[in-house]
N, C-alpha and C positions, 0 to 999 in steps of 0.2 A: 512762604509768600509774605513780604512785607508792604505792609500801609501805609510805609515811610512817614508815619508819627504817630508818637506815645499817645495811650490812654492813662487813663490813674484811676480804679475804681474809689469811690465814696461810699456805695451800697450793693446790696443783694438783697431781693424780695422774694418770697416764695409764695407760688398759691397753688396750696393742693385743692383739685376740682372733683367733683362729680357729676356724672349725667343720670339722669333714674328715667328709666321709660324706653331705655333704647333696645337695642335686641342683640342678644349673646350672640357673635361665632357658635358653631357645635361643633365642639371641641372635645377630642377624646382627652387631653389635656384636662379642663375644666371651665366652667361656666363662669362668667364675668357678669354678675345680677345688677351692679351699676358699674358705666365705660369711667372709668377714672382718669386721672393722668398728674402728671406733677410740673407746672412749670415754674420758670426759675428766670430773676430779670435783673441783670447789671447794669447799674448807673454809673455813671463817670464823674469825674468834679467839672463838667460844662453841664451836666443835666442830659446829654444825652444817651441814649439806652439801648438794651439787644437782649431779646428774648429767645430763652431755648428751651426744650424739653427731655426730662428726667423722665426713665423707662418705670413705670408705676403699674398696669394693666394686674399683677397678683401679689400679695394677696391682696383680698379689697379693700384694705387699708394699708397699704404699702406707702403709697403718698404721703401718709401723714409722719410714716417712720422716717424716710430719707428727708422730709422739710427739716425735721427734726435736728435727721444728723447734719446735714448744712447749716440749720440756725446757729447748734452748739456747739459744732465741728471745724467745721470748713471756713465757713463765713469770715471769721475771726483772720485768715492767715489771705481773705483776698483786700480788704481793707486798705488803701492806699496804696496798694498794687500798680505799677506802672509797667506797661507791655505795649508792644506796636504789635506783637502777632499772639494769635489764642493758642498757640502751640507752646509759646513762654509764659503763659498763664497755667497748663495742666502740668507741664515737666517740675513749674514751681510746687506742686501741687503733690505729684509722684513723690518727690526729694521729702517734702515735710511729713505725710501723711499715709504713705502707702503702707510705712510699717503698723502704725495706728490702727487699718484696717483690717490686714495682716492678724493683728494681735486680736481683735475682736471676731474674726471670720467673718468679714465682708468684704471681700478684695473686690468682687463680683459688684456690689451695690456700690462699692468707691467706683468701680468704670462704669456703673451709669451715670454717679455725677459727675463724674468728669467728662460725660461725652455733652449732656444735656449743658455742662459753662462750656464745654467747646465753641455749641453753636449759638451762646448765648454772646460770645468773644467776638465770633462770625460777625453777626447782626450787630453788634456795640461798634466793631472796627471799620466795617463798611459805611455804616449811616455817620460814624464821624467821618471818616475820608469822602463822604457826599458820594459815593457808587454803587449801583446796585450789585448784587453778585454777578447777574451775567456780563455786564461789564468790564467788571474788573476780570472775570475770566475772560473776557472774552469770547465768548459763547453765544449764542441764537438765544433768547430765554424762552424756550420752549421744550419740556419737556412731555417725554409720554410715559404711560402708565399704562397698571393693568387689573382689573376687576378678581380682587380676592374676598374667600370667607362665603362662597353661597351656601344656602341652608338648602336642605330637602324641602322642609315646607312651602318655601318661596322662591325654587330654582327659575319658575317658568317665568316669573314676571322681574326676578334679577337679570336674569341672561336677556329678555327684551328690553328693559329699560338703559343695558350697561353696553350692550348693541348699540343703539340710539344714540350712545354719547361715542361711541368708533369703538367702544375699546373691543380686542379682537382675542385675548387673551386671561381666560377664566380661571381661577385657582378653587380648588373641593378641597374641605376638611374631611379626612377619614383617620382609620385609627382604632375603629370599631370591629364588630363581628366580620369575618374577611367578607360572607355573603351581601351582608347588608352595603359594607365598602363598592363593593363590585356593581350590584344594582343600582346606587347613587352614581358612581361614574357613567355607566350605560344609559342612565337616563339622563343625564348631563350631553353624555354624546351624542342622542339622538334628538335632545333639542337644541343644539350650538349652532349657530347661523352659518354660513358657508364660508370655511378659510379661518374659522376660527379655531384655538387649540383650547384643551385644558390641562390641566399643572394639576396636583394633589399634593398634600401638606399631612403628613402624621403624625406630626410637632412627637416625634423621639418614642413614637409610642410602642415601637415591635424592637423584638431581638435581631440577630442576626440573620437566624434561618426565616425566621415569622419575615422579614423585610424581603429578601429572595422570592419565598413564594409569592407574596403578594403583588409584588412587581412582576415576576411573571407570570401572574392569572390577570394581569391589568394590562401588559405588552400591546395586546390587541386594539387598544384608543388611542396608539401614537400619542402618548403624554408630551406635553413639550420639556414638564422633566418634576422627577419625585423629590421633594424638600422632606428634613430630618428625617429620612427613612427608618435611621437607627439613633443614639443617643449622639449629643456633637461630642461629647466626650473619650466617646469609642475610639479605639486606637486608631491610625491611619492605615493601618493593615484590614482591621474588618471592612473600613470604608472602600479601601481597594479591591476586597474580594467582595463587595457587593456590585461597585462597577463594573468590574470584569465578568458577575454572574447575569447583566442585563442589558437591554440596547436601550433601557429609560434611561435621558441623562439624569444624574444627581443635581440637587443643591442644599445649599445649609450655608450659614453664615449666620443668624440673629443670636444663636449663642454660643459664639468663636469669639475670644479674646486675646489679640493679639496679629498684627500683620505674621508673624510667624505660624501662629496657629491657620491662619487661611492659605497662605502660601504650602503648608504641608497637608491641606484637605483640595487646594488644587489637584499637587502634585498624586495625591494617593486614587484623584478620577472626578474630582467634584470640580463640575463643568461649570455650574450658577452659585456665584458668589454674593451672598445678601447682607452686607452691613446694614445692622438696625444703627440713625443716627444718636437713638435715645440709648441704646447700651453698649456700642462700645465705639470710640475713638471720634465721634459725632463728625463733622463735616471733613475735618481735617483726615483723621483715620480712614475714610472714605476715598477721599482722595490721593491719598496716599497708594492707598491699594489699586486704584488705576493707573499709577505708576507701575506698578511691581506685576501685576497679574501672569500668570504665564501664557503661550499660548493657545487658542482653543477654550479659553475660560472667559465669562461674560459676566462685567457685575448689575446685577436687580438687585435696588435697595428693600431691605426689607420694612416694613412701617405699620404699625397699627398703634393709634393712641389720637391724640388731638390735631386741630388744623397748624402749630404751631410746628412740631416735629416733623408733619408732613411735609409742611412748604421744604424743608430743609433736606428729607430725602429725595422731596422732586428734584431740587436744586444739584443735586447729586448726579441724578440722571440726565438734565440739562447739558452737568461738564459733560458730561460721558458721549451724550450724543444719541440718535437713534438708536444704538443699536443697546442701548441700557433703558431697561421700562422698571417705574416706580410701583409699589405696590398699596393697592388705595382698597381698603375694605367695604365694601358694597351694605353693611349693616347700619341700621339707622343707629346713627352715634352724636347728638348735637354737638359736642365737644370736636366732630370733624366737621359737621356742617355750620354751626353757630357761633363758633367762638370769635374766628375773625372776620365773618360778616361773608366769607367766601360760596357757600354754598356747595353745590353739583359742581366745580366750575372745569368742570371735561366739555371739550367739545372735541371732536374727531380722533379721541382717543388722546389729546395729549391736554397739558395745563401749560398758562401761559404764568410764567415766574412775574413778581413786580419787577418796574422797570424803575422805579421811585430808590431811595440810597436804602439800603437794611441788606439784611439777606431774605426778609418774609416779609408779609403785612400782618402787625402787630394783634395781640387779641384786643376785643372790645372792652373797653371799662364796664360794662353794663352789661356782657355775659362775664365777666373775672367774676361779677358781684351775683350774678343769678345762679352760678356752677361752682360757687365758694364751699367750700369743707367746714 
């Protein structure tokens, strides 16, 4: 996709944030004591600008390593850089650097910065060409979404309050003792408003057989479908003989890297497709993969971190259309409600994308400075 004229970068800023006071996912995974996140902001030689977001959520100083490796790494090779598309920005990027990473053992944290200048490329190339993204896609700028991350604690008054905004579709952390797992969903089920589904999330915590049983002692609440049930890693053989052992669909995506790697966790049964835009291939990798998808597979962006990275999964879900919902975490996070002044901003289950040229509405000078590291 060309914006039929060059940018030239001048700069790259980074501000690793944090939020202190918010409330953790419960996560078999692990606990997040402050919501972090890292963003990252490229100037041009006219002064105009495009913000994106780098995957930072663990460890809880992860943000300050990857600013780190941008400042001392990266930075250096975008300088004077001239590119009409964010796809000639990261390929430049691959070419110099991958071995670099490579060599050090971070191939992994090199594809988060490179998704996070994806969509910082997005937002720089758009608000110069004066277009919003749904524009230039051509698109409705209205995307929907759907209520992830509720706690046991505060199931009764997330599931009323996230009601109220439409959304229709709840996601449960589990991953725990199988009992305790099972009680959490059943009590999820008997308070979900009518027509509504719920989803559950293991983030990679059970084996193979451990994943089998549990999905089917859970069969019975018509999941709309079980995310990393097993490691994304696991070969696409296990992942196929887990679909074939249950009538939950699958999904996974947030740590698949590579249109090949998704494309072969389609084909092995995994129905729900979830590109995170902060780890891997950011707007464009996303997009990409709506091209290629096979049939019967549906992409839901995967998303938890700042209002910055969100807009950019919404946007995601936008091209896609109805039938892709973005995934918007229900836990108080200022860093998702405060930072670009956006708030709740659900109404009937979906988000209304800017209609102003960028691909997001920018964060505020005055939460950069209250959420500084």
């Amino acid at each position: 996709m060309n914006f039929d004229h060059d940018v030239t970068l001048s700069r790259v800023d980074l501000f690793p944030l944090a939020a202190k006071g918010g409330v953790s996912p419960n996560m078999a995974l692990g606990q997040m004591p402050v919501r972090p996140a890292l963003l990252v902001k490229l100037v041009d030689s006219q002064g105009c600008f495009g913000w994106g977001e780098i995957w930072a959520n663990f460890p809880p100083r992860a943000s300050l390593h990857k600013a780190h490796l941008v400042e001392d790494v990266v930075a250096k090779h975008l300088i004077g850089l001239k590119f009409s598309t964010p796809i000639e920005l990261t390929a430049l990027l691959r070419n110099r650097l991958s071995t670099y990473f490579l060599h050090i053992g971070q191939s992994q944290v090199f594809e988060h910065v490179l998704a996070g200048l994806d969509t910082a490329a997005w937002d720089l190339c758009l608000r110069s060409a004066g277009k919003s993204f749904a524009a230039f896609m051509g698109v409705d700028p209205v995307a929907h979404c759907y209520a992830s991350s509720l706690n046991p604690d505060d199931l009764t008054k997330r599931l009323d309050d996230h009601a109220a905004m439409g959304q229709r579709e709840f996601k449960l952390k589990v991953g725990f003792a199988p009992e305790q797992d099972r009680a959490f969903v059943a009590n999820a089920n008997d308070q979900k408003p009518g027509g509504a589904r719920l989803m559950i999330d293991s983030n990679q915590s059970w084996d193979l057989p451990k994943a089998m049983s549990m999905l089917d002692m859970l069969e019975d609440f018509d999941l709309l479908f079980a995310e990393e049930s097993i490691r994304a890693d696991a070969s696409f053989a296990d992942w196929e003989a887990l679909a074939k052992s249950t009538t939950v669909p699958l999904a996974g995506g947030e740590n698949f890297y590579g249109v090949e790697q998704f494309l072969g966790m389609a084909n092995a049964g995994v129905k729900v497709l979830q590109p995170d835009v902060a780890k891997w291939g950011g707007v464009t990798g996303a997009l990409e993969l709506r091209t290629v998808m096979p049939a019967g597979t549906v992409l839901w962006p995967h998303f938890m971190g700042s209002e910055v990275g969100q807009q950019a999964g919404l946007a995601i879900s936008a091209a896609i259309g109805p039938t892709s919902k973005c995934e918007m975490d229900v836990n108080e996070n200022e860093l998702r409600t405060g930072l670009c002044g956006l708030g709740e901003a659900v109404s009937e289950g979906t988000f209304k994308l800017p209609t102003a040229p960028g691909l997001l509405s920018p964060p505020l000078d005055s939460s950069l400075a209250a959420f500084a590291v």
